[in-house]
Structure formats: structure tokens, C-alpha cells
C-alpha positions as CSV (number, residue, x, y, z in Angstrom):
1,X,-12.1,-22.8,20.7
2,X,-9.2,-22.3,22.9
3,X,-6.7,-22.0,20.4
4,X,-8.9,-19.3,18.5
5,X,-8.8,-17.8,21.9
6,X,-5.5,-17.9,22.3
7,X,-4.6,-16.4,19.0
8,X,-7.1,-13.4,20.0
9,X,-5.4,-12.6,23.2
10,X,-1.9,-12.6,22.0
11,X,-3.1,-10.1,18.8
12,X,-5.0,-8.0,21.6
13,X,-1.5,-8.0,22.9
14,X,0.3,-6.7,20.1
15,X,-2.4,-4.1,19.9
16,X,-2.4,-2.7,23.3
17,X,1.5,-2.7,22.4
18,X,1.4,-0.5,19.6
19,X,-1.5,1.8,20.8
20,X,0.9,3.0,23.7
21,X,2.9,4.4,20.9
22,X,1.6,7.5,19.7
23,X,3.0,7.1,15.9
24,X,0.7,4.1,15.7
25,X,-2.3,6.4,16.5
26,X,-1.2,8.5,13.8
27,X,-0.4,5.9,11.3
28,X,-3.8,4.0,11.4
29,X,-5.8,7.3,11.5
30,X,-4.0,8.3,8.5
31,X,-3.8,5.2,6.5
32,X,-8.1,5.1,7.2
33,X,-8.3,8.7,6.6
34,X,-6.3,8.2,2.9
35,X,-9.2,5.1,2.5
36,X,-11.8,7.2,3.3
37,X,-10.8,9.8,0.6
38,X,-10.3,7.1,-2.0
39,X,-13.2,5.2,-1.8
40,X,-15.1,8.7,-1.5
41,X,-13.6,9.5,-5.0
42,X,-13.8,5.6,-6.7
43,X,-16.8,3.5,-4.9
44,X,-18.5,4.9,-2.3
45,X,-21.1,1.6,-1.3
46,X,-17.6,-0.5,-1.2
47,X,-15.9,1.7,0.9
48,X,-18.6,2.2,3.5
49,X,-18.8,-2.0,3.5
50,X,-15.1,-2.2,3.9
51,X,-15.2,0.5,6.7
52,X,-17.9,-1.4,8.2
53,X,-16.3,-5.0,8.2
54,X,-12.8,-3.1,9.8
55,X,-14.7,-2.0,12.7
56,X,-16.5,-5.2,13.4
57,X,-13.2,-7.4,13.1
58,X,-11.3,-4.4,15.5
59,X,-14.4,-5.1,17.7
60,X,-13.5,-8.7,18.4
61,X,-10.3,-8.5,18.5
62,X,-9.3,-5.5,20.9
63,X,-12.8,-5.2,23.0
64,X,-12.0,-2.0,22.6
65,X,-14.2,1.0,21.2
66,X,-11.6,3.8,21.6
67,X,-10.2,1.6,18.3
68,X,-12.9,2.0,15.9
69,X,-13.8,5.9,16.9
70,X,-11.9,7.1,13.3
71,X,-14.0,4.1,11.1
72,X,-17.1,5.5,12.7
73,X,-15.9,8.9,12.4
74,X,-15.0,9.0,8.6
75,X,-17.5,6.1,7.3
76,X,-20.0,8.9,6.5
77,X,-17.9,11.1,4.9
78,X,-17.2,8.5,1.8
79,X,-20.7,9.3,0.4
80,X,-20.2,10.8,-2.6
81,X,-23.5,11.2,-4.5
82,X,-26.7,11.4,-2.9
83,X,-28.8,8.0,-3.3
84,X,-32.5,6.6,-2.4
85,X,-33.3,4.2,0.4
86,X,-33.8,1.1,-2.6
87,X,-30.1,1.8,-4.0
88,X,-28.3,0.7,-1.1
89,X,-26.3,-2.6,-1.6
90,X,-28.0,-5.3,0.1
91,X,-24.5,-6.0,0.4
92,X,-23.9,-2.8,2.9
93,X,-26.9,-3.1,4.8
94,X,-25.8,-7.0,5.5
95,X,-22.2,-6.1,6.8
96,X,-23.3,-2.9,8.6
97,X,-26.2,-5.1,9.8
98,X,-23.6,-7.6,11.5
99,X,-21.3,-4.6,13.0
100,X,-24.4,-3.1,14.5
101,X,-25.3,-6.2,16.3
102,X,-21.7,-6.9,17.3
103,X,-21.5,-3.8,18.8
104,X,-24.9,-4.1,20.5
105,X,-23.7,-7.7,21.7
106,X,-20.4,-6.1,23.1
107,X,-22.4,-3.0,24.7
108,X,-24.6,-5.4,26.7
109,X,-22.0,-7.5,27.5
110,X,-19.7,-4.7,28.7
111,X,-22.6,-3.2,30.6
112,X,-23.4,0.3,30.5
113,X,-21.6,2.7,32.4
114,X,-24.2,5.1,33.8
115,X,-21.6,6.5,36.1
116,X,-19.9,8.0,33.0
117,X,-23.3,9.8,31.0
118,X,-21.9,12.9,32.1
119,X,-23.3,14.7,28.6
120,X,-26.4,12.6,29.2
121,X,-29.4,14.7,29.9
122,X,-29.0,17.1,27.6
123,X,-28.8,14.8,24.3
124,X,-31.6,12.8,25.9
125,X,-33.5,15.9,26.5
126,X,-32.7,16.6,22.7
127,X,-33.5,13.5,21.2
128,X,-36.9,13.0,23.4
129,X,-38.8,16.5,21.8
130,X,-37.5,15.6,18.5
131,X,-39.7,12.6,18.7
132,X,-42.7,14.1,20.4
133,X,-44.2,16.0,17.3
134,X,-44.5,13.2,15.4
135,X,-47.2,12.7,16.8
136,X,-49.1,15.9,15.3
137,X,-47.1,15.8,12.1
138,X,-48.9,16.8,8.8
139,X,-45.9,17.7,7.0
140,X,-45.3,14.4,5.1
141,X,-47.1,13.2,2.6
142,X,-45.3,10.8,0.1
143,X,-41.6,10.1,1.4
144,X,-42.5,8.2,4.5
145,X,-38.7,7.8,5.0
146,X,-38.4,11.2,6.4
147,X,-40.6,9.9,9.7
148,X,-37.1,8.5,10.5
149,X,-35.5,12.5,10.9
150,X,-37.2,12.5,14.0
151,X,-35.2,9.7,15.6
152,X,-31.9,10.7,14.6
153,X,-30.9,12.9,18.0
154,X,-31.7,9.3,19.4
155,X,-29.5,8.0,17.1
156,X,-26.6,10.2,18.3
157,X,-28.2,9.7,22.2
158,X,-27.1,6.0,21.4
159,X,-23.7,6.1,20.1
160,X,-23.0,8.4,22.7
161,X,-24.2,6.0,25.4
162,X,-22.3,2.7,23.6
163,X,-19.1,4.7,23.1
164,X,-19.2,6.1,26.4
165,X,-19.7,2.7,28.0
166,X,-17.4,0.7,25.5
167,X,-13.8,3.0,25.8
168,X,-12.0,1.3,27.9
169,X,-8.7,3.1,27.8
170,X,-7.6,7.1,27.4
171,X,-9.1,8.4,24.1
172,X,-8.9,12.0,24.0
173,X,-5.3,11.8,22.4
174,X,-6.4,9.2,19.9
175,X,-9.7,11.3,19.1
176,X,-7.4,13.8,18.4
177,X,-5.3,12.6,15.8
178,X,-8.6,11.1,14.1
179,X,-10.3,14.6,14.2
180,X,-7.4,16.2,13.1
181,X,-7.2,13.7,9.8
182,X,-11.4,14.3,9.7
183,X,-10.3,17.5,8.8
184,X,-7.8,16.7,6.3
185,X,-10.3,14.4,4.8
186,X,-13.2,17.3,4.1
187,X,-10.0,19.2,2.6
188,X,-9.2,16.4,0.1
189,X,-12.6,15.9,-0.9
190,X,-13.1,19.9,-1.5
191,X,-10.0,20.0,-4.3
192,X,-11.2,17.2,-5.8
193,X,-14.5,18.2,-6.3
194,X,-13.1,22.2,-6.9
195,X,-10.6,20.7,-10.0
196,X,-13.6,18.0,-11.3
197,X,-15.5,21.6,-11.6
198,X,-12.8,24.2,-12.1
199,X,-13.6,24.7,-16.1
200,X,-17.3,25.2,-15.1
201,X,-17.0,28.7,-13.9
202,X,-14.9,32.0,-14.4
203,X,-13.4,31.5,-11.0
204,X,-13.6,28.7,-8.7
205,X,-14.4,31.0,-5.4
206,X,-18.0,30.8,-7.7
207,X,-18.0,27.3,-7.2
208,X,-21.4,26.0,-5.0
209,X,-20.6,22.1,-5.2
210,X,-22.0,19.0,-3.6
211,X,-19.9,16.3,-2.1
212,X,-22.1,14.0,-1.0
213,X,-22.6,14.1,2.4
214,X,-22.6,17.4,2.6
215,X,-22.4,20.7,0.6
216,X,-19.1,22.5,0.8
217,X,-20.1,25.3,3.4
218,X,-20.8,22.1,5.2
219,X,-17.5,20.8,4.7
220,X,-16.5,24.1,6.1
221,X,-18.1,23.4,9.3
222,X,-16.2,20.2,9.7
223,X,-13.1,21.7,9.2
224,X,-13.7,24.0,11.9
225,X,-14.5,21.7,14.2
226,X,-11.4,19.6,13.4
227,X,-8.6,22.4,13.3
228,X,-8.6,22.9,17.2
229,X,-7.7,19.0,17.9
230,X,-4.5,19.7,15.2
231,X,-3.8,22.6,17.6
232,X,-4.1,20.5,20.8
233,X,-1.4,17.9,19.3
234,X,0.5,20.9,17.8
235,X,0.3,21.8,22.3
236,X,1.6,18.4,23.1
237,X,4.3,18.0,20.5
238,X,7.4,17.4,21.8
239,X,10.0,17.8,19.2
240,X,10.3,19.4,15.6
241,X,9.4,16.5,13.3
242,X,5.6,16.2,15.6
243,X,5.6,20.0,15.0
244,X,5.8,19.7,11.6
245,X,3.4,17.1,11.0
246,X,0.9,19.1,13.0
247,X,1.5,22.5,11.2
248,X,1.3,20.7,7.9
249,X,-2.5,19.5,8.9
250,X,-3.6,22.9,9.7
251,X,-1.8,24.4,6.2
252,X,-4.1,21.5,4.3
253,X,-7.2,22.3,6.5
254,X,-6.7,26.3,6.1
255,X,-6.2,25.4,2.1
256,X,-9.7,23.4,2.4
257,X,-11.3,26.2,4.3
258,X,-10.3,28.8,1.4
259,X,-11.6,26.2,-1.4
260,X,-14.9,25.9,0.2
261,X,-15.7,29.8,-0.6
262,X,-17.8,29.6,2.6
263,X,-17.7,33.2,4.5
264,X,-18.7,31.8,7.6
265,X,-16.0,29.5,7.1
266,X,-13.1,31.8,6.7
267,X,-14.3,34.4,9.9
268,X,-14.8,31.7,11.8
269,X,-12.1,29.1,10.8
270,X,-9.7,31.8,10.4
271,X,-10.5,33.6,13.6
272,X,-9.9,30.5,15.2
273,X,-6.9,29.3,14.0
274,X,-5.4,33.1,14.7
275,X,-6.7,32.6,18.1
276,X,-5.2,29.5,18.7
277,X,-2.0,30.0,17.4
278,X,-1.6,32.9,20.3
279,X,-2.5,30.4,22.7
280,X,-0.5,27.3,21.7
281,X,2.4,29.7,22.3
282,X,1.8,29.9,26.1
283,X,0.6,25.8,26.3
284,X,3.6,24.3,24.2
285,X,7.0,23.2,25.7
286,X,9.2,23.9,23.8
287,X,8.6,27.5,22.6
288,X,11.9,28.2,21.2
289,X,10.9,25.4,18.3
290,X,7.6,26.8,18.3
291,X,8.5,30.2,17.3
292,X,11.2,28.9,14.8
293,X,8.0,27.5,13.3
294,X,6.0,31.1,13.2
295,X,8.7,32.8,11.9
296,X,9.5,30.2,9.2
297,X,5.9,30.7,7.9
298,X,6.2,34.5,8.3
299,X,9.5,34.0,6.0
300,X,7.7,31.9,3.4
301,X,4.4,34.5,3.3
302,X,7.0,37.3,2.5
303,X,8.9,35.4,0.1
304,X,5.3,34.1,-1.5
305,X,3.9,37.6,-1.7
306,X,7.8,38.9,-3.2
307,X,7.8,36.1,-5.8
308,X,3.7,36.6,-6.9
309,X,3.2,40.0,-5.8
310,X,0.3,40.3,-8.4
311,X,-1.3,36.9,-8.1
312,X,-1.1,37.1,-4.3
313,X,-2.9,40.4,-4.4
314,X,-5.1,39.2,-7.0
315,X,-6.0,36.3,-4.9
316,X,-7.3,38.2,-1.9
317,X,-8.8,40.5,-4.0
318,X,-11.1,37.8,-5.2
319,X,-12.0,36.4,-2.0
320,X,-13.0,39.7,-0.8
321,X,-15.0,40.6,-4.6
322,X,-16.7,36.8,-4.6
323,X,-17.0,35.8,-1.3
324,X,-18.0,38.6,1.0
325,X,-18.7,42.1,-1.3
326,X,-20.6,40.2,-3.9
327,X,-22.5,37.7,-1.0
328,X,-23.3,40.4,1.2
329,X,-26.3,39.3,2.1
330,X,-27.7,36.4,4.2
331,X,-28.6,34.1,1.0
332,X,-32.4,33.7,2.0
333,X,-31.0,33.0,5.8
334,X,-33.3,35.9,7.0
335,X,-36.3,34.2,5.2
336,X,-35.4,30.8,7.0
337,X,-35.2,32.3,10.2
338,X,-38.3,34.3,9.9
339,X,-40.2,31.0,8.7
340,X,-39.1,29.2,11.7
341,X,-40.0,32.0,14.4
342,X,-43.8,31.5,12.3
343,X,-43.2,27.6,13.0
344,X,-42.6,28.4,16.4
345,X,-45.5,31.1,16.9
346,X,-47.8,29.2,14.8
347,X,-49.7,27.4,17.7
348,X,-49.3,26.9,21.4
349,X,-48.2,23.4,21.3
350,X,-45.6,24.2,18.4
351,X,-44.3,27.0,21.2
352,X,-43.8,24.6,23.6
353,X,-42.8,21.4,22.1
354,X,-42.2,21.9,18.2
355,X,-43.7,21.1,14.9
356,X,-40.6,18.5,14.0
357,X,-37.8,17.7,12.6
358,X,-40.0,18.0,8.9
359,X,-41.6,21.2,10.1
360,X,-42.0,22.8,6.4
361,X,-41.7,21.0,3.0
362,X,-40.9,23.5,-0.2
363,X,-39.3,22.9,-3.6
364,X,-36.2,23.7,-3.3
365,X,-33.0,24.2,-5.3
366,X,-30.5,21.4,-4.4
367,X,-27.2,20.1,-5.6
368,X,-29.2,17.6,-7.4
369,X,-31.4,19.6,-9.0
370,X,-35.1,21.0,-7.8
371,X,-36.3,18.7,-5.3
372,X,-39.1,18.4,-2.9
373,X,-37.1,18.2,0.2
374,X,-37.8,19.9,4.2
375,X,-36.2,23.0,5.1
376,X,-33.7,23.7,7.6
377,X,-33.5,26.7,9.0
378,X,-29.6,27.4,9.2
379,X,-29.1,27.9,12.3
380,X,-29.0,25.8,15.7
381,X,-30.6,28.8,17.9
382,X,-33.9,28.5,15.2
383,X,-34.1,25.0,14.1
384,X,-34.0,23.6,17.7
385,X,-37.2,26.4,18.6
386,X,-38.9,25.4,15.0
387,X,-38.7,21.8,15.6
388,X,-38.2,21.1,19.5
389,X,-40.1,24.5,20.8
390,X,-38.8,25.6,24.1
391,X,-38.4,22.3,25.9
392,X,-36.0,21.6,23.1
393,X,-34.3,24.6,23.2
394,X,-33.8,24.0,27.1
395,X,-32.0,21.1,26.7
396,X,-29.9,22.6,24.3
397,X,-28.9,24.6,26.7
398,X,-28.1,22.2,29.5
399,X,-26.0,19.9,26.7
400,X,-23.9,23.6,26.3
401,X,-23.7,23.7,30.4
402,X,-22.7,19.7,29.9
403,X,-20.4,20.0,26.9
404,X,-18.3,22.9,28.3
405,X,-18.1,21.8,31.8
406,X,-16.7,18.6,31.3
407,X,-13.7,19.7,29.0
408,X,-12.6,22.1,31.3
409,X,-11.8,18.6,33.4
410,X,-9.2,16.7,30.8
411,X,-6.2,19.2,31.1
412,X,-5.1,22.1,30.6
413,X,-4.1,22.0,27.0
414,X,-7.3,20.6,25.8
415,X,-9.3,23.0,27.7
416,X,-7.9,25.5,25.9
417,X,-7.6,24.5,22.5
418,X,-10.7,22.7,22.2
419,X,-12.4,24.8,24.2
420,X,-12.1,27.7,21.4
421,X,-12.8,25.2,18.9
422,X,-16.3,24.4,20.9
423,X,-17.0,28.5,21.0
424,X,-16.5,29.1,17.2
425,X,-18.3,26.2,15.8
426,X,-21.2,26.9,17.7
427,X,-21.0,30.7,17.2
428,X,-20.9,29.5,13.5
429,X,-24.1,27.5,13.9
430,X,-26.2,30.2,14.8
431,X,-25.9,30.5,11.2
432,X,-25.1,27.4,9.6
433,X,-26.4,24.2,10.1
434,X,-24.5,22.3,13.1
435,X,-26.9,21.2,15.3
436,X,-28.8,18.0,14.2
437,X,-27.0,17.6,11.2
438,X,-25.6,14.0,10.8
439,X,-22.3,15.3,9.9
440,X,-21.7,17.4,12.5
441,X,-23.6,15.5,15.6
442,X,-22.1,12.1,14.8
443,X,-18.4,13.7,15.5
444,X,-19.8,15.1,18.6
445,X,-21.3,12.4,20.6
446,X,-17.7,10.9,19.9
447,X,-15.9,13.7,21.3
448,X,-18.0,13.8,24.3
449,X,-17.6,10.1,25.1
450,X,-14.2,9.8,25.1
451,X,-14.1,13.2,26.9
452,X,-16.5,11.6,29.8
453,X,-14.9,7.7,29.6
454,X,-11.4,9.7,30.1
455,X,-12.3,11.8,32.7
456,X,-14.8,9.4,34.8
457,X,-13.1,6.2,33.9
458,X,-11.6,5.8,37.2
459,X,-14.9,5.6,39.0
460,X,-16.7,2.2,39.8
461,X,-17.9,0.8,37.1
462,X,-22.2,-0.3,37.5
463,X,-24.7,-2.0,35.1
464,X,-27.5,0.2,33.7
């Protein structure tokens, strides 16, 4: 026993060796982000085991959760087909099983750092009156599965509360680099899907494809909400080759954006990345290299619009004829948000405290096909009010009051940078689906947790 020991301490070693070099962050996010994509395209059920088994082994060995952040980060994003509760692997469910109770094990172990659940009573707030209207429910019938939608803001409550307890070390800078390869991952997966489909329509900015986990105005969102930590390194690089490798992520993410023919995806991913290229200016060092970088891509946009004059111009001219002229309308969004305020107006108690997560059940078009499914109401401002009522919508609130407040205490660069990010995702959720979506809240909870460990990690630690 003391041997094994032993041999755990000295790799923990090695780790915390290699994790105070920055190209290792970058490195390991990368070589799990290049997984995640694979294993996305070949065998999703193997890929989510073998994500699962790296995080518990990383577990044991570093004691660590800042180190398993990008595994549970990009683990969801290898679903590449949607699937039923009795077609998972009882393979996965074993191996995800046994990482679950590790990291339970470790989390009770460790203690839980209330002095740290500085984004606490807002997601708790959240997550409590989801729950509540279960408890008048009518909604569902048949698929008794869907009783578990109203747990999952408790889901995200709880990794937020074992993250947030288990970081031990700084972990803004390696959430960074693992957001900024999230986004690269959503990218990937968008040209794959767009050239599996390309022959099935005129022109691909036609294209309304599934992925998996998400549909592609989805993977919009999560680019979006990636391209402001790319920025932040892009604010801390310190010579030209970190540059590079930074300006190269956003190029790939701003190629995923225009492939997922999402409008609110290219005002508010582009606004954003306009934005934030003014403001890197005045955060970066070195602003000589920095404007050697602008001008370079100024340069190559001339020389790309000299060389394809007519393609280029044929190119916006499509974006503009099938994204925004011929989709200039709200897609049944004004019908969703109409059926929600009815939710919400219906009765007294739904006013107050919500009708649920499955508020309304309709037959639906799908990327599967016509399903029976719930409806969400594509928006954060209208589902939280349709299934939460005002009490919900309260807390949402005070998590905004929480979630801002506590960035503005990292530094200066990530104030900034992130703190644009933070205003354009969530001025895109008032009309897209952000808010208690899995693929949105999961990345999140992580942000905030290593936002509050590195922040309030010098404060006594207590047991909860």
C-alpha cells in the first residue's frame, strides 16, 4: 500500500510540474478536445466511457478538480445521435457510475467549501422552483423520464458546489484554454455535419442539421460563449507564436459560427468578437505585435476579396438572401413566447411559482423526425416565467447580480473580455435557448466555480 502510495505522489508531482507550464494546459485541452471530435464522428457510447474512465483515474491521481474541468466540459458534446434511456451501454452507465462515486467520495472527503458558494443562491434559488411544480404537473403522461427535467438546475446546483469545493489550485487560465477548444470543438462538428449534408440542398446556408446534443443554432450559442475566453488568452499572450495560436481559434470559431446559418449567431457572435477585438487592443502588452496581427488579416481580407472578387461578393450575398432577408421573421418564436406568457397567466399558482420544466407537450417537428416532445420557449426571460413563475425569475436575477459581480474580481483582463462574452450570450438568450439547457448550463457552473475557488481560495477553508 505504501509503495502504490508512493508511486501516486511522485506522478502528482510530475503533474503539478507540468501544469505550471502553460503549453501543458494547452496541449491536454487540445489533445481531449481532438478526442472529443473523433469519438463524436466514430463511437459516441465509447467516447463518453473513455472520457469518463480519464476523469476518474485524473481524480486519484492529482486530487485535483481544476484537471478534469475540459473531460467534463466536452464529454457531452460527443453525442452524436439522439438515443432512449434503454440504449445506453450498461457499459457507460457502469464507468460513469464509478466516476460519479469517486467524485462524491473525493467531495466529502475534501469537505465542502461553503466559504467559496459565492454564485450559490441564485442557482439554488433556480434549481428549488424548478422542482416545486412537480408537484401539480399534469403535463406527462407516458414518458415518465421527463419527471427527471425538473431536477436538472439541481444537477448543475451540484457540480457547481463539488467543483467549487474540489479546485484546489488557480483555474481560470486553464478554463480558458478548455473553453476556448469547447469552441473549436462545436466548429469541427458543424463542417462535418455541413459536408455529410452539403449535396442535400441548393446551398448549405439552407442547411437545419442536428448534431446530437444540440441543433446547430445551438452550437452557435456555444461558440459564443467560448470566443471571449480565446480573446482573454489572446489579452495575456505574450509573444507572437501565443498570438497566433489564439487568433487561429477565433478564425476556426468565426468559420463555425458562419456554417451554423444561425442569425442570432452571426449579430451576436460577430458583434462580439468586433467588440473584443477593440478592447484586446487596450488589455494586451505588446500592442506593436498585436497590430501587426490586425493588419496582417486586413492584408489577407483585401487580397481574398482581389483574388475572388465574385465569389466573395457572392458569399455575403447569400448570407444576407438565406439567412436574414429570407428568415425575417421570428420562426414561430412569437408563438412560443405568447404560449409561455398564457403558461404564466394561466393560474395564480403558475404566476407565482411555474407550471414546470414540461409545462406544454405538442407534436413537434424535430431533427429526428415528428416527435411528441415539451416545448421550450426560446428564450431565458420566458422559459424561467413559464416554468419557475416569478420566484424563479427572481433568482435569475440575483445569479445575473452573482455572476457579474464576481468576475469583475479576477483581473482586469478577464473582466473585460469575459465580461462582454457574459453580456452577449445572455442578450442572445432572450431569444435562444441558454438558460436551462444542458449544453449551455453545464459550461457555466464550471466557469463560475473556478471563477469563485480562484478568487476566494485564499479564505479559511470550513466543512459544510
Amino acid at each position: 500500500m505504501n509503495s502504490i502510495l508512493k508511486l501516486r505522489k511522485n506522478i502528482n508531482l510530475k503533474i503539478e510540474y507540468y501544469a505550471n507550464k502553460s503549453i501543458f494546459f494547452e496541449i491536454y485541452s487540445f489533445l481531449l478536445a481532438l478526442m472529443t471530435v473523433v469519438f463524436w464522428k466514430y463511437a459516441s457510447m465509447t467516447g463518453m466511457i473513455v472520457m469518463s474512465a480519464l476523469a476518474t483515474l485524473t481524480i486519484i491521481l492529482t486530487l485535483d478538480l481544476r484537471f478534469i474541468i475540459p473531460n467534463v466540459l466536452y464529454i457531452i458534446f460527443m453525442l452524436n445521435h439522439g438515443f432512449k434511456t434503454d440504449e445506453i451501454p450498461y457499459l457507460l452507465i457502469i464507468v460513469c457510475g464509478i466516476f460519479v462515486l469517486v467524485l462524491l467520495l473525493f467531495t466529502f472527503i475534501n469537505g465542502f467549501k461553503v466559504n467559496k458558494f459565492k454564485s450559490f443562491i441564485g442557482l439554488f434559488g433556480l434549481a428549488i422552483f424548478q422542482i416545486i411544480p412537480i408537484f401539480w404537473n399534469n403535463t406527462i403522461t407516458n414518458e415518465k423520464v421527463l419527471y427527471l427535467m425538473y431536477f436538472a438546475d439541481m444537477a448543475y446546483l451540484l457540480i457547481y458546489i463539488i467543483f467549487v469545493s474540489g479546485i484546489k489550485g488557480k483555474a481560470t487560465y486553464f478554463l480558458a484554454i478548455a473553453m476556448s477548444y469547447l469552441g473549436l470543438i462545436a466548429a469541427c462538428e458543424c463542417f462535418i455535419r455541413v459536408y455529410e449534408l452539403k449535396d442535400t440542398v441548393p446551398n448549405i446556408l439552407d442547411l437545419w442539421y442536428y448534431l446530437g446534443w444540440g441543433l446547430c443554432n445551438e452550437a452557435g450559442i456555444v461558440i459564443c460563449m467560448s470566443i471571449p475566453f480565446t480573446f482573454y488568452l489572446l489579452s495575456k499572450s505574450k509573444n507572437s507564436k501565443t498570438m497566433f495560436l489564439q487568433n487561429l481559434k477565433i478564425l476556426v470559431s468565426a468559420i463555425g459560427i458562419i456554417l451554423t446559418t444561425s442569425r442570432g449567431s452571426y449579430l451576436f457572435g460577430g458583434s462580439e468578437t468586433l467588440v473584443l477585438y477593440v478592447v484586446t487592443y487596450f488589455l494586451i502588452k505588446d500592442k506593436k505585435a498585436y497590430l501587426r496581427f490586425i493588419l496582417a488579416y486586413v492584408i489577407l481580407l483585401l487580397l481574398a476579396f482581389a483574388i475572388a472578387n465574385k465569389y466573395a461578393i457572392t458569399f455575403f450575398e447569400d448570407i444576407y438572401n438565406h439567412v436574414f432577408f429570407n428568415r425575417l421573421d421570428g420562426n414561430g418564436r412569437e408563438g412560443l413566447w405568447e404560449s409561455a406568457l398564457r403558461v404564466f397567466f394561466n393560474k395564480p399558482l403558475y404566476t407565482a411559482f411555474g407550471s414546470g420544466m414540461v409545462s406544454e407537450m405538442d407534436r413537434i417537428q424535430t431533427a429526428e423526425g415528428w416527435q411528441i416532445t415539451y416545448i421550450v420557449y426560446h428564450s431565458s426571460f420566458f422559459e424561467t416565467i413559464a416554468i419557475s413563475g416569478l420566484l424563479g425569475f427572481f433568482f435569475l436575477l440575483v445569479h445575473y447580480v452573482e455572476k457579474y459581480t464576481n468576475m469583475t474580481l479576477v483581473n482586469k483582463n478577464f473582466m473585460y473580455t469575459i465580461g462582454i462574452g457574459y453580456f452577449a450570450v445572455d442578450l442572445y438568450g432572450l431569444i435562444d435557448n441558454t438558460y436551462h439547457m444542458y449544453y449551455y448550463m453545464i459550461p457555466l457552473v464550471l466557469i463560475l466555480s473556478s471563477i469563485d475557488s480562484d478568487v476566494y481560495s485564499d479564505a479559511p477553508y470550513k466543512l459544510f
